[in-house]
Backbone bond lengths (Angstrom), bond angles and torsions (degrees), N, CA, C in turn:
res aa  C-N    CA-C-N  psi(-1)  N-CA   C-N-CA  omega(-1)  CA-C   N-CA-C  phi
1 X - - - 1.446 - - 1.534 108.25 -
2 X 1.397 113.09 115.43 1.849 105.39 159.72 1.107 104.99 -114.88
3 X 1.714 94.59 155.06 1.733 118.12 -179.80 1.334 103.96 -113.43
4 X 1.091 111.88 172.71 2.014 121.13 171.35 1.499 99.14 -170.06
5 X 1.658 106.30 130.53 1.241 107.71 167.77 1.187 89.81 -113.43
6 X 1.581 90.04 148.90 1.602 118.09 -177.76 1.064 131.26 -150.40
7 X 1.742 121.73 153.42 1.734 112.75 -178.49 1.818 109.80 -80.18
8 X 1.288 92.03 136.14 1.562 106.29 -178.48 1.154 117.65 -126.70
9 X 1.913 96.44 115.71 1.577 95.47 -162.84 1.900 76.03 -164.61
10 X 1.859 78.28 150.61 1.490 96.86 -168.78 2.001 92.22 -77.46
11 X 1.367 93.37 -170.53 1.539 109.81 179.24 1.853 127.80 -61.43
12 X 1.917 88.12 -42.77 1.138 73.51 143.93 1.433 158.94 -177.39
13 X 1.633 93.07 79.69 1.437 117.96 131.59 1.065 128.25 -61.90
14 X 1.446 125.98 -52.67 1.632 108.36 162.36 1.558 114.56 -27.89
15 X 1.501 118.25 -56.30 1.328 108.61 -149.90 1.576 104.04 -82.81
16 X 1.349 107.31 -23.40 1.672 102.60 169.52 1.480 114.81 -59.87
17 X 1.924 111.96 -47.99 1.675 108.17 -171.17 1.451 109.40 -57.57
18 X 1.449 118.06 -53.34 1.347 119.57 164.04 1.463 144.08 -23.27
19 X 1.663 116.44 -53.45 0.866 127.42 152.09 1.295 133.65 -59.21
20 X 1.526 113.52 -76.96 1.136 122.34 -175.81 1.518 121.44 -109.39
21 X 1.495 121.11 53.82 1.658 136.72 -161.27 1.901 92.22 -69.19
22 X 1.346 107.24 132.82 1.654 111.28 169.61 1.754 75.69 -142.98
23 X 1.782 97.36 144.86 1.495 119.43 -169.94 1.268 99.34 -73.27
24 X 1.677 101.08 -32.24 2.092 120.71 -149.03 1.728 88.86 -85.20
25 X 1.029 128.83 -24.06 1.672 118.88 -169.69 1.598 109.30 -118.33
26 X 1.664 128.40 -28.77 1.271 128.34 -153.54 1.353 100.52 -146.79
27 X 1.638 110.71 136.63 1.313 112.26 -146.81 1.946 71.36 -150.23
28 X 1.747 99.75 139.65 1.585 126.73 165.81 1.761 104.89 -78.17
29 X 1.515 96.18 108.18 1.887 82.00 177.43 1.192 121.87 -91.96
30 X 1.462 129.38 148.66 1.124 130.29 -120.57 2.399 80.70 -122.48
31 X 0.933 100.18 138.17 1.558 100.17 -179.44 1.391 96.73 -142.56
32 X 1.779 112.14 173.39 1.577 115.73 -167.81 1.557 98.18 -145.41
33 X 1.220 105.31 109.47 1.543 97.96 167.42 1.493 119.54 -116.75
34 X 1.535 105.35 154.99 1.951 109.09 -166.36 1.729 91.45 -114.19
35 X 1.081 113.22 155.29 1.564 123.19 143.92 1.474 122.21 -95.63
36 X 1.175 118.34 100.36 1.619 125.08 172.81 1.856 106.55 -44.05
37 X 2.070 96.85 -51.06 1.798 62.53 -173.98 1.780 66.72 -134.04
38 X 1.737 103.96 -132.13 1.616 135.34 -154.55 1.678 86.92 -90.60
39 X 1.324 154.16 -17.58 1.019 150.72 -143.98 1.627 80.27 -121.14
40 X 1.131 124.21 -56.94 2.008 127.70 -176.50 1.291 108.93 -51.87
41 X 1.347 102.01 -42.47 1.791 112.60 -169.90 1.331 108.58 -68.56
42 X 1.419 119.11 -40.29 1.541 129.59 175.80 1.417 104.96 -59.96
43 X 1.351 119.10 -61.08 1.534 116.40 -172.50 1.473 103.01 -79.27
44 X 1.300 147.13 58.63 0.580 138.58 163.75 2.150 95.00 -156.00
45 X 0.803 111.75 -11.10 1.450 123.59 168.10 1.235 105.45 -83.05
46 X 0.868 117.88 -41.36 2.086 144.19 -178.50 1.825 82.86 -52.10
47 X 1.651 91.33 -90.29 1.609 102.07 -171.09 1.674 123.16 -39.43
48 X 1.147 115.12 -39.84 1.957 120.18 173.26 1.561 103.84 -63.40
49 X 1.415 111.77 -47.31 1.511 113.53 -172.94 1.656 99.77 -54.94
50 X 1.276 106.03 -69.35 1.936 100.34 -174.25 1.508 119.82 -53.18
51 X 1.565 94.57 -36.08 1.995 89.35 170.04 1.789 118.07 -46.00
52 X 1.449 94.95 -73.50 1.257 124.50 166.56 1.968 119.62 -29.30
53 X 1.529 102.71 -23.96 1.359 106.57 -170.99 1.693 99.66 -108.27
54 X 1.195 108.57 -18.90 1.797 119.04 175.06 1.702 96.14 -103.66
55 X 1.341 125.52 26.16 1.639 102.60 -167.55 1.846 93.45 -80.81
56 X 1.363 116.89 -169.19 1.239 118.83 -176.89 1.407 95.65 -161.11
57 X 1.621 122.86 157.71 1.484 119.11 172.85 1.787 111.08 -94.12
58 X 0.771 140.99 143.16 1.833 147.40 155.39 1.053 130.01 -146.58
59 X 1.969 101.34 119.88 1.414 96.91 -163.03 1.655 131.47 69.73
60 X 1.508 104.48 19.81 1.335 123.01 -170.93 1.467 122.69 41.41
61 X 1.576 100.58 54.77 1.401 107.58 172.64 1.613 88.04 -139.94
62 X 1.465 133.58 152.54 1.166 163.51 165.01 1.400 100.57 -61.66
63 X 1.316 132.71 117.37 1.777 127.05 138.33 0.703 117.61 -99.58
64 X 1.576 105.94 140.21 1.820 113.53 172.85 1.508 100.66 -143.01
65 X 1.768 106.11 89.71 1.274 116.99 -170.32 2.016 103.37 -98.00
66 X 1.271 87.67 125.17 1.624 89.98 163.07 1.626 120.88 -79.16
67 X 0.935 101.71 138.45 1.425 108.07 -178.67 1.902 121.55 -85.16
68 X 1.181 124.24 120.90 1.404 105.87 -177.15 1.681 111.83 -58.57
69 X 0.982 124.62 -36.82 1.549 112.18 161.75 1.937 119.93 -26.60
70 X 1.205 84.35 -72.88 1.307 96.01 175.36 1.296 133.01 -19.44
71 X 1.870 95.66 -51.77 1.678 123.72 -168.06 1.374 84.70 -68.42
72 X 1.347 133.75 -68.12 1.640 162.24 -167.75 1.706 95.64 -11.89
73 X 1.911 92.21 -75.99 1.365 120.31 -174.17 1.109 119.02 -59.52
74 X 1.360 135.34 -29.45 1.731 140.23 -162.45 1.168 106.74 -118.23
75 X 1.773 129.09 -37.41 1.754 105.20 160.50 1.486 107.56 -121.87
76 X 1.356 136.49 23.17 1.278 125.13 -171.13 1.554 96.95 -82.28
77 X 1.705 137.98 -35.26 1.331 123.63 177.12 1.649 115.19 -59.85
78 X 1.094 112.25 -20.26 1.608 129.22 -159.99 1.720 117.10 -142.19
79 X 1.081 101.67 52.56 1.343 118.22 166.34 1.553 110.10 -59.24
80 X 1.587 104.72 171.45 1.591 124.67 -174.94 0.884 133.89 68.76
81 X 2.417 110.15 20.50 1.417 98.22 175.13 1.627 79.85 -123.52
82 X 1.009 142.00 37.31 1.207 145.71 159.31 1.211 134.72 -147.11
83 X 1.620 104.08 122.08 1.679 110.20 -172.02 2.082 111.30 -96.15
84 X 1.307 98.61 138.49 1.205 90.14 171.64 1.509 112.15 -136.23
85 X 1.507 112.55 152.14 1.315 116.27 167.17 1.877 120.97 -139.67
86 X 1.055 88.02 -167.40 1.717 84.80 -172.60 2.086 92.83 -85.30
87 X 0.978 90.93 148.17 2.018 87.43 174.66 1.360 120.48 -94.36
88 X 1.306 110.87 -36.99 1.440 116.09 -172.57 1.263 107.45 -143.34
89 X 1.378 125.67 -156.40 1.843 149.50 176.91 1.771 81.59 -72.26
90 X 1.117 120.34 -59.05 1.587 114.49 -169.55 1.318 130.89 -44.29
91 X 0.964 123.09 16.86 1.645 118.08 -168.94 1.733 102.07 -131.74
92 X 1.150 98.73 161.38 1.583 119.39 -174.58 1.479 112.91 -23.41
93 X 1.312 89.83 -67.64 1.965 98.63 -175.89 1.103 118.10 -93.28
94 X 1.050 134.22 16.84 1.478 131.91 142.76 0.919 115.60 -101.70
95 X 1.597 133.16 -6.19 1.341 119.63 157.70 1.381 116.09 -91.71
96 X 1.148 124.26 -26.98 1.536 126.92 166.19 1.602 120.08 -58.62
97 X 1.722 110.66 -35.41 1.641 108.40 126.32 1.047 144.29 26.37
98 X 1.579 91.38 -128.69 1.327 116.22 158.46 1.611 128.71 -64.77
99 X 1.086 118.40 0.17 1.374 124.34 169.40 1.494 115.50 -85.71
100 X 1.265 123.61 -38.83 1.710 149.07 144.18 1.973 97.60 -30.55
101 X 1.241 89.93 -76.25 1.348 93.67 -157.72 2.309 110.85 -61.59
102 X 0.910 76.85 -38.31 1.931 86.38 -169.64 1.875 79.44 -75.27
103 X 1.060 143.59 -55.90 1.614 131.10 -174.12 1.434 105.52 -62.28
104 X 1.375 125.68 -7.70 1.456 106.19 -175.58 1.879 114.07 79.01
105 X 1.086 110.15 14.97 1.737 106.56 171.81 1.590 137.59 -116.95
């Protein structure tokens, strides 16, 4: 079984974090993907390789953001060998969350 957590962000968000990254407003969301079997592990070797080949440095840290396209194109015909979930506080919907909740809405 391999896992990879990863930033998941459409195209463009990439091109916004890239450009114009502020720590105080824009945050890399953090996602978790599993391989169920040898078919998960591949598409998901697939997906690190293209991150990894688009990564970029900022602020002397490395990104290697997956793109939801990506996910779309490489297991959306062939689903059910990969599980995903949110990993931490970092990701989309738990910050949309807690952003709800600390605003009062």
């Amino acid at each position: 079984m391999l896992g990879n957590e990863i930033y998941l962000v459409s195209q463009i968000q990439s091109e916004q974090l890239k450009e114009e990254y502020n720590s105080e407003t824009m945050y890399y969301p953090h996602f978790l993907l599993i391989g169920l079997d040898m078919i998960g592990n591949d598409q998901i070797r697939e997906l690190s390789t293209i991150a990894w080949e688009n990564a970029y440095t900022q602020k002397g840290l490395i990104r290697t953001v997956t793109l939801m396209e990506d996910v779309e194109r490489i297991i959306g015909n062939n689903k059910g060998h990969v599980v995903g979930s949110t990993a931490c506080l970092g990701n989309s919907l738990n910050r949309w969350i807690l952003d709800r909740e600390l605003n009062g809405k």
